[in-house]
mmCIF file of the N, C-alpha and C atoms, coordinates in Angstrom:
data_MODEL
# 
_entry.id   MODEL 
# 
loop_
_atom_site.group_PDB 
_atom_site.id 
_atom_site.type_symbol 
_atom_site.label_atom_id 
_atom_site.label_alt_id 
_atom_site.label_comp_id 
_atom_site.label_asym_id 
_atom_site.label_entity_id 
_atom_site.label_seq_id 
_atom_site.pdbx_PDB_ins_code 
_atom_site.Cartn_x 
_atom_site.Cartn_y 
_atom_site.Cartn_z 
_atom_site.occupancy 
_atom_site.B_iso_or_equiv 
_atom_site.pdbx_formal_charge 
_atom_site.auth_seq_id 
_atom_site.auth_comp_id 
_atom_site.auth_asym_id 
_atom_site.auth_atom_id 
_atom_site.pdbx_PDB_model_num 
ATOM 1   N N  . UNK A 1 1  ? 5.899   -13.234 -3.561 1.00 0.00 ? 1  UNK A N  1 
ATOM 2   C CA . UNK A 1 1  ? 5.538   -11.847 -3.543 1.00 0.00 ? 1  UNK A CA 1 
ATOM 3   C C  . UNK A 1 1  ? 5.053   -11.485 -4.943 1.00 0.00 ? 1  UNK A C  1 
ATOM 4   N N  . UNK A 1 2  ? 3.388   -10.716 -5.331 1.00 0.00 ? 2  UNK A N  1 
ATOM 5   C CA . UNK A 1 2  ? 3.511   -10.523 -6.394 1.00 0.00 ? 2  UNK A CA 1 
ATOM 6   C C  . UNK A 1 2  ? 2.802   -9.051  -6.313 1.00 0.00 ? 2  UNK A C  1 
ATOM 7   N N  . UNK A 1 3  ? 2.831   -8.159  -7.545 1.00 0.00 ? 3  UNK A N  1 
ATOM 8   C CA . UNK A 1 3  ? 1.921   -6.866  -7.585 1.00 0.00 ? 3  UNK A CA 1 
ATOM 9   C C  . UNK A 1 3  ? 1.087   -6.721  -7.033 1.00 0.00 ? 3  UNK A C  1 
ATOM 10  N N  . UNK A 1 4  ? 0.085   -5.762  -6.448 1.00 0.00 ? 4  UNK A N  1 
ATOM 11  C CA . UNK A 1 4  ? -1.174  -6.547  -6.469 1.00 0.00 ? 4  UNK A CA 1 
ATOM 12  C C  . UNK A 1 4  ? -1.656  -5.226  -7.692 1.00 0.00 ? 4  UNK A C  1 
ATOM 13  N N  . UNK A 1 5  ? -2.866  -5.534  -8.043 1.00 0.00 ? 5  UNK A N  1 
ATOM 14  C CA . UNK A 1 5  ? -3.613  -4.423  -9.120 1.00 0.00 ? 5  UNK A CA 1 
ATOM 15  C C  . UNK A 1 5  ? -3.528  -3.244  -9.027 1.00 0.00 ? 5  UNK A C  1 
ATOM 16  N N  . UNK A 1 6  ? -3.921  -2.523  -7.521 1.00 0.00 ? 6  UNK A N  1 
ATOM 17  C CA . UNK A 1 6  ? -3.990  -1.414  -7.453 1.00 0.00 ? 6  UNK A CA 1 
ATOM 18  C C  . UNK A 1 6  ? -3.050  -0.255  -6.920 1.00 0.00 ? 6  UNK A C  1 
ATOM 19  N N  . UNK A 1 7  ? -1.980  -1.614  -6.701 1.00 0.00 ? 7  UNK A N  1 
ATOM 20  C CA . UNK A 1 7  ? -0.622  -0.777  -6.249 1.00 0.00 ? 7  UNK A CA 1 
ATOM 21  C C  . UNK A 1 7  ? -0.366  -1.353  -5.038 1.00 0.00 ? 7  UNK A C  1 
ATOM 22  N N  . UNK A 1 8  ? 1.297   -1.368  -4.955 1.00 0.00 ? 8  UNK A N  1 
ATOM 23  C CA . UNK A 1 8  ? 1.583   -2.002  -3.167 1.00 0.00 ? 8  UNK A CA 1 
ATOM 24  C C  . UNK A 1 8  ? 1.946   -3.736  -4.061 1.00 0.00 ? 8  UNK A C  1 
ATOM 25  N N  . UNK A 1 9  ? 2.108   -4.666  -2.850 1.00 0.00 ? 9  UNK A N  1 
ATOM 26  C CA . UNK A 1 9  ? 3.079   -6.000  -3.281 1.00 0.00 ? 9  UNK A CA 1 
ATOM 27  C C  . UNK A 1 9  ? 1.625   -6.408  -2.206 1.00 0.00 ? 9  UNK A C  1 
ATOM 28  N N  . UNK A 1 10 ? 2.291   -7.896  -1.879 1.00 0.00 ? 10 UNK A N  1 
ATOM 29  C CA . UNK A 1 10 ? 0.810   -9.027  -1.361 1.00 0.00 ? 10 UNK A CA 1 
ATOM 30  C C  . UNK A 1 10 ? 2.124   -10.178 -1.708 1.00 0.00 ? 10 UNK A C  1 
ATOM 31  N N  . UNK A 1 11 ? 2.402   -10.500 -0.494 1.00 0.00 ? 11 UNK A N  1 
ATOM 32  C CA . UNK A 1 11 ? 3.701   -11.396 -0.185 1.00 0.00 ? 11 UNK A CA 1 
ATOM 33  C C  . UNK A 1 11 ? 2.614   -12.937 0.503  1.00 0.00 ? 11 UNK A C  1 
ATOM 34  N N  . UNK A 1 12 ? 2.567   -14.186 -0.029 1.00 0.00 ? 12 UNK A N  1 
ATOM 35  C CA . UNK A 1 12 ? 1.969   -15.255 0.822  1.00 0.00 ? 12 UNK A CA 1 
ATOM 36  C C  . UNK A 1 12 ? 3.001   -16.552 1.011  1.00 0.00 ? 12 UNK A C  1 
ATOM 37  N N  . UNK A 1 13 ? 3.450   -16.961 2.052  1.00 0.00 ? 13 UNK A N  1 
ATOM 38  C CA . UNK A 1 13 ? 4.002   -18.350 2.492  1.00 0.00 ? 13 UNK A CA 1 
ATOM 39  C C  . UNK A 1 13 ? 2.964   -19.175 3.202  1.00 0.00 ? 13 UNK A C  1 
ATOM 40  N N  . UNK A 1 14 ? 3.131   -20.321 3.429  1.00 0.00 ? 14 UNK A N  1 
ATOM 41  C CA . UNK A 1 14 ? 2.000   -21.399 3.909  1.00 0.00 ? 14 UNK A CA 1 
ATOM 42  C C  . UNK A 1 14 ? 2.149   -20.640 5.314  1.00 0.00 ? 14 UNK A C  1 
ATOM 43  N N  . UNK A 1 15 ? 0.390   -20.712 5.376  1.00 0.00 ? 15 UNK A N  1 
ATOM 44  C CA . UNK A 1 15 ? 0.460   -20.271 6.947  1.00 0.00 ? 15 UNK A CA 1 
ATOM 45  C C  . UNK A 1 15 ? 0.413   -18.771 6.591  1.00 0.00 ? 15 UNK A C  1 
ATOM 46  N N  . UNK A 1 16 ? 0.542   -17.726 6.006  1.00 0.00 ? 16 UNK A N  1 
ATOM 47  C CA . UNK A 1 16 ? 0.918   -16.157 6.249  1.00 0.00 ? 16 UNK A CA 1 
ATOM 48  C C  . UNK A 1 16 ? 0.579   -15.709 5.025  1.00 0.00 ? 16 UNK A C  1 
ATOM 49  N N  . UNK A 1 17 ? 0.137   -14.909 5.208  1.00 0.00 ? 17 UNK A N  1 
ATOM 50  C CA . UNK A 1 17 ? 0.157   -14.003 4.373  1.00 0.00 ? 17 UNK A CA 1 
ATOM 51  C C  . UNK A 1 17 ? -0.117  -12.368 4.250  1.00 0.00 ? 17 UNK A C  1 
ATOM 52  N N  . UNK A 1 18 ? 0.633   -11.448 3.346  1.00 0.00 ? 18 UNK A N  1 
ATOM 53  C CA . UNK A 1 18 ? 0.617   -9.540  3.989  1.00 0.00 ? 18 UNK A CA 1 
ATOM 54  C C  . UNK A 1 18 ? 0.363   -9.283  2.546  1.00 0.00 ? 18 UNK A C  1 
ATOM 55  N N  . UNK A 1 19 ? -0.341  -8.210  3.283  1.00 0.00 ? 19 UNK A N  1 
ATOM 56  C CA . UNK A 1 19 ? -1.134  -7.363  2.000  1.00 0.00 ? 19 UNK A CA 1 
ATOM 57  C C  . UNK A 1 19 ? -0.810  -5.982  2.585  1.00 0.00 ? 19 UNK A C  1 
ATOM 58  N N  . UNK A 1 20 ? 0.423   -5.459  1.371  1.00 0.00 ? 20 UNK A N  1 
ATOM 59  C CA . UNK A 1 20 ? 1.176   -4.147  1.722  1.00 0.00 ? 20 UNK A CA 1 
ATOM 60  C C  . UNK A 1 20 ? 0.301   -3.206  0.574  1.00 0.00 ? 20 UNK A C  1 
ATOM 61  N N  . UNK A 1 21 ? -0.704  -3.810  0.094  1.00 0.00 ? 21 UNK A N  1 
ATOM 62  C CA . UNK A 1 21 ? -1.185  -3.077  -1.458 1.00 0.00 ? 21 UNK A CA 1 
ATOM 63  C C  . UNK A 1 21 ? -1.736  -2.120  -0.763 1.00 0.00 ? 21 UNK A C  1 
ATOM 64  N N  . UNK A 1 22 ? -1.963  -0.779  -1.526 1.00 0.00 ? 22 UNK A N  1 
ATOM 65  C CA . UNK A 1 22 ? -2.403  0.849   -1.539 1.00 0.00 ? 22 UNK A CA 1 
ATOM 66  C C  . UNK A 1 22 ? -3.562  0.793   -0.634 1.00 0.00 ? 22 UNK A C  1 
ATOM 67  N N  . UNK A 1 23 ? -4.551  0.204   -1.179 1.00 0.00 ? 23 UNK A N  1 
ATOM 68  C CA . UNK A 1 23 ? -5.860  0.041   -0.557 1.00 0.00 ? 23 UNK A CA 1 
ATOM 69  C C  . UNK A 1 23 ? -5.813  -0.280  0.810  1.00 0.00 ? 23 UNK A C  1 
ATOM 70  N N  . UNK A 1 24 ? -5.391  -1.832  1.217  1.00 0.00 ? 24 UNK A N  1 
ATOM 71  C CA . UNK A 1 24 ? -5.068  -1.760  2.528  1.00 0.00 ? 24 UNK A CA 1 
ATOM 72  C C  . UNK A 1 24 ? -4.584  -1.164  3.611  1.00 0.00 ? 24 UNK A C  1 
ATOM 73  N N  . UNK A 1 25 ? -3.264  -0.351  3.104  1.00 0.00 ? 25 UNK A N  1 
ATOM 74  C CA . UNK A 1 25 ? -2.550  0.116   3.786  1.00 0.00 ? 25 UNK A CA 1 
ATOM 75  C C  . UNK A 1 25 ? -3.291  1.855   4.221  1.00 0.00 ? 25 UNK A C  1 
ATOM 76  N N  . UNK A 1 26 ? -3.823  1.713   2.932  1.00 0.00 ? 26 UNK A N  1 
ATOM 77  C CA . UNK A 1 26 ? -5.309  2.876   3.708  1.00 0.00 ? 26 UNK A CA 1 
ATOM 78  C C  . UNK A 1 26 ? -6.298  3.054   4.394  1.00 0.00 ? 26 UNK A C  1 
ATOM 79  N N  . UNK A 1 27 ? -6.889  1.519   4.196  1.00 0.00 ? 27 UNK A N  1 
ATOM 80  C CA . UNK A 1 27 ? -7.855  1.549   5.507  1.00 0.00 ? 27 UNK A CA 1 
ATOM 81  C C  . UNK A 1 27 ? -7.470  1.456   6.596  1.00 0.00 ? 27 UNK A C  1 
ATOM 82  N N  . UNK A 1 28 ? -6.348  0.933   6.584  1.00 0.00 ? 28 UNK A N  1 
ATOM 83  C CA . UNK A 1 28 ? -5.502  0.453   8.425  1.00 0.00 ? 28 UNK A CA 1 
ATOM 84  C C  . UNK A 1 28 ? -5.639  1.997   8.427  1.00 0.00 ? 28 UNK A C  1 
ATOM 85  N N  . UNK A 1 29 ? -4.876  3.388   7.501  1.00 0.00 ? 29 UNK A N  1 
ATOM 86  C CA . UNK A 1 29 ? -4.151  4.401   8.707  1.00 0.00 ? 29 UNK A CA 1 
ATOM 87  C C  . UNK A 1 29 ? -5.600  5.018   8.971  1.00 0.00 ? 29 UNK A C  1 
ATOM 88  N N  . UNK A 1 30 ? -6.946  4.861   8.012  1.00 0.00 ? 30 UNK A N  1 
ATOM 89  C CA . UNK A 1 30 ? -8.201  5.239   8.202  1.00 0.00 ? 30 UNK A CA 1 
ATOM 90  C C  . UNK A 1 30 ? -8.946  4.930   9.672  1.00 0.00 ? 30 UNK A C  1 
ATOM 91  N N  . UNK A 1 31 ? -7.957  3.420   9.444  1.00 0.00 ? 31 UNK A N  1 
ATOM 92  C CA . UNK A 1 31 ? -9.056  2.875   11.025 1.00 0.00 ? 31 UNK A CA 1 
ATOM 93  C C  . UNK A 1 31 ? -8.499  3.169   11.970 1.00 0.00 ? 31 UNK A C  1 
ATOM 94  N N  . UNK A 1 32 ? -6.953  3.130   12.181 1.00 0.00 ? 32 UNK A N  1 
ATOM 95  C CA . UNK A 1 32 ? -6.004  4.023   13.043 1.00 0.00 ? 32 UNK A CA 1 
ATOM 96  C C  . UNK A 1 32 ? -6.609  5.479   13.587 1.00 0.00 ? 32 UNK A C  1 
ATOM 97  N N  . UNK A 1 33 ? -6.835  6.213   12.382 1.00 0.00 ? 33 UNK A N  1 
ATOM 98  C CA . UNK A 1 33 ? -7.448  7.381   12.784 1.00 0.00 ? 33 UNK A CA 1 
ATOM 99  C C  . UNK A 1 33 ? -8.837  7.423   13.780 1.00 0.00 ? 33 UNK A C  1 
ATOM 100 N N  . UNK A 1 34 ? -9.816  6.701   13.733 1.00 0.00 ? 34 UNK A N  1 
ATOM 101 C CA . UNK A 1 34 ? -11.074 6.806   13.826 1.00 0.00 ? 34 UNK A CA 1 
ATOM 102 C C  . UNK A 1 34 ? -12.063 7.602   13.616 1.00 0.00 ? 34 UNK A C  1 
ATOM 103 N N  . UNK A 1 35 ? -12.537 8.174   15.130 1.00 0.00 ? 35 UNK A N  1 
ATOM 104 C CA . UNK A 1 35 ? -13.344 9.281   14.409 1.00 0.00 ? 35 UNK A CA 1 
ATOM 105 C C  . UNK A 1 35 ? -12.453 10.537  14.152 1.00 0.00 ? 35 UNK A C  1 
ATOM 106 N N  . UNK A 1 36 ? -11.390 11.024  14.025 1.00 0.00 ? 36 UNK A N  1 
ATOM 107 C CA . UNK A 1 36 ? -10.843 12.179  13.591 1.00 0.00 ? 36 UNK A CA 1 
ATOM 108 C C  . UNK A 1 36 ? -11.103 12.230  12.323 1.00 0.00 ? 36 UNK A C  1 
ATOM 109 N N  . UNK A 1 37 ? -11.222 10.845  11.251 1.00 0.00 ? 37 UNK A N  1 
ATOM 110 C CA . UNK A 1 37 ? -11.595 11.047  9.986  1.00 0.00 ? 37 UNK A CA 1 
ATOM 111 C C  . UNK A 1 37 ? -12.969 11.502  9.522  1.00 0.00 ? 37 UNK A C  1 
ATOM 112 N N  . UNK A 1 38 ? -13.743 11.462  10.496 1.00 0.00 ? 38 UNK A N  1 
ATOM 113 C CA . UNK A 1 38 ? -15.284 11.470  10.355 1.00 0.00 ? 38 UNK A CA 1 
ATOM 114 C C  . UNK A 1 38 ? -15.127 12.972  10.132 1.00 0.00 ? 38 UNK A C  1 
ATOM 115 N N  . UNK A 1 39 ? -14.408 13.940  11.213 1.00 0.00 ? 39 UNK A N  1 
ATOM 116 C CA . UNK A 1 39 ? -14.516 15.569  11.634 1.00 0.00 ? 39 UNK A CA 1 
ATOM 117 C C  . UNK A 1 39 ? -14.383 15.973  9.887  1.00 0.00 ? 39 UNK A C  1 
ATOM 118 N N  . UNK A 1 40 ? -13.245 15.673  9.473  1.00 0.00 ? 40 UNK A N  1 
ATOM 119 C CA . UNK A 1 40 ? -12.949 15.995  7.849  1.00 0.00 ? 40 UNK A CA 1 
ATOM 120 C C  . UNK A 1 40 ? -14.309 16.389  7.094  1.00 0.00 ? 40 UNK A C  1 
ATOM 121 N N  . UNK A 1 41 ? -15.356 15.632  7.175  1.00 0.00 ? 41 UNK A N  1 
ATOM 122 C CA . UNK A 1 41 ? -16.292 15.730  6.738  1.00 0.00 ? 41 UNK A CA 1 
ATOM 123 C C  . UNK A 1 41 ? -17.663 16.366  7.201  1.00 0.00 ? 41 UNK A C  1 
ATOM 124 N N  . UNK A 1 42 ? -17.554 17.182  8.204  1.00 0.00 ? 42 UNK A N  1 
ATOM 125 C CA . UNK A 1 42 ? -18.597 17.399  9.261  1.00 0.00 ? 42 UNK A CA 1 
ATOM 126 C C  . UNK A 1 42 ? -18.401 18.774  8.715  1.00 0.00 ? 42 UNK A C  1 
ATOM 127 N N  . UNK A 1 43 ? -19.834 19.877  9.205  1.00 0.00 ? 43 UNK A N  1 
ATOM 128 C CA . UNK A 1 43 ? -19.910 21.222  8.235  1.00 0.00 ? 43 UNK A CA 1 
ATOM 129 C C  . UNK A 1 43 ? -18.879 21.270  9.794  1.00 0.00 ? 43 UNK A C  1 
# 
């Protein structure tokens, strides 16, 4: 398990590996969302 740069951990064993870092864990709840994130931005 080590830091990763931008915040969050990034854990790898042979075979596996998770990426809990900031960034990631933002695009998942981004892509989770779908288009509800798009509306945010719409006039």
């Amino acid at each position: 398990m080590s830091e990763h740069a931008d915040g969050g951990v990034v854990a790898r064993v042979p075979g596996r590996r998770v990426d809990l870092s900031l960034t990631a864990l933002a695009d998942r709840a981004l892509d989770r969302m779908g288009g509800e994130v798009r509306s945010l931005w719409e006039p």
